[in-house]
N, C-alpha and C positions, 0 to 999 in steps of 0.2 A: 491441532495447530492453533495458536495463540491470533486472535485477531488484531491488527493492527491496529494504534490509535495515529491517526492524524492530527498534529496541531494546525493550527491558522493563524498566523500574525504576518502581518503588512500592511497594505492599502486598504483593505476593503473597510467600510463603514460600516458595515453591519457584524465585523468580527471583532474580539476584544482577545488579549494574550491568553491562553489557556484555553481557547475554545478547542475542542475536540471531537471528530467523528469519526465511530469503529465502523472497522469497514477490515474483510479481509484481502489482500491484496494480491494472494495468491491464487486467485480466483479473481478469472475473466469476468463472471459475473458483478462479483464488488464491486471491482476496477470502475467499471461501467456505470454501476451504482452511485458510487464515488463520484464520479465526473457529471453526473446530472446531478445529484444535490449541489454539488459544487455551482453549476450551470444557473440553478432554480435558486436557490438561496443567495449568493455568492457572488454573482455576475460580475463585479468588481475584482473578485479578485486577481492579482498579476501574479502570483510568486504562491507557490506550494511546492514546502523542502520536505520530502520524503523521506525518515530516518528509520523506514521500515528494514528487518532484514534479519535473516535466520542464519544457522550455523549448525550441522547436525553431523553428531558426532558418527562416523561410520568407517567400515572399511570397504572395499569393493567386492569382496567375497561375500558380503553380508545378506540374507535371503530379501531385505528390505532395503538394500541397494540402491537400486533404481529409483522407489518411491519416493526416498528420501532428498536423493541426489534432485529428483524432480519436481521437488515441494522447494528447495534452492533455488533450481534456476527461475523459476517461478515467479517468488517472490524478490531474490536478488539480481534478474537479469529482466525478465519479459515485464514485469510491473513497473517498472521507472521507463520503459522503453514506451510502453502503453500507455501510462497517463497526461503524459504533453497531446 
């Protein structure tokens, strides 16, 4: 799986348009990661838009079914739900 890139643009004074931090976001551990750089670096900032998100081509009979379906919700459902 392709790790995310985060951009950063708004308030903060230590960010400039184009800044970016990989982080993968289908993983709780990143997430987490994620929001303490964010924490530690960042403090300032108000607003992080989130344009992460996968799409994996499958059917449900497929032996990688589940896995796949659950690398989705992951990243398109529990990781925007997780990082507020």
């Amino acid at each position: 799986m392709w790790p995310a890139r985060i951009g950063f643009t708004g308030s903060s004074r230590k960010t400039t348009l184009g800044n970016t931090k990989v982080c993968d976001l289908s993983d709780e551990k990143g997430r987490i990661e994620l929001y303490n750089w964010i924490a530690e670096n960042h403090s300032d900032l108000n607003v992080l838009v989130n344009n992460a998100g996968i799409q994996n081509w499958m059917k449900i009979g497929n032996d990688d079914f589940y896995e796949k379906a659950n690398d989705e919700i992951a990243t398109n459902v529990l990781a925007p739900i997780h990082l507020p």
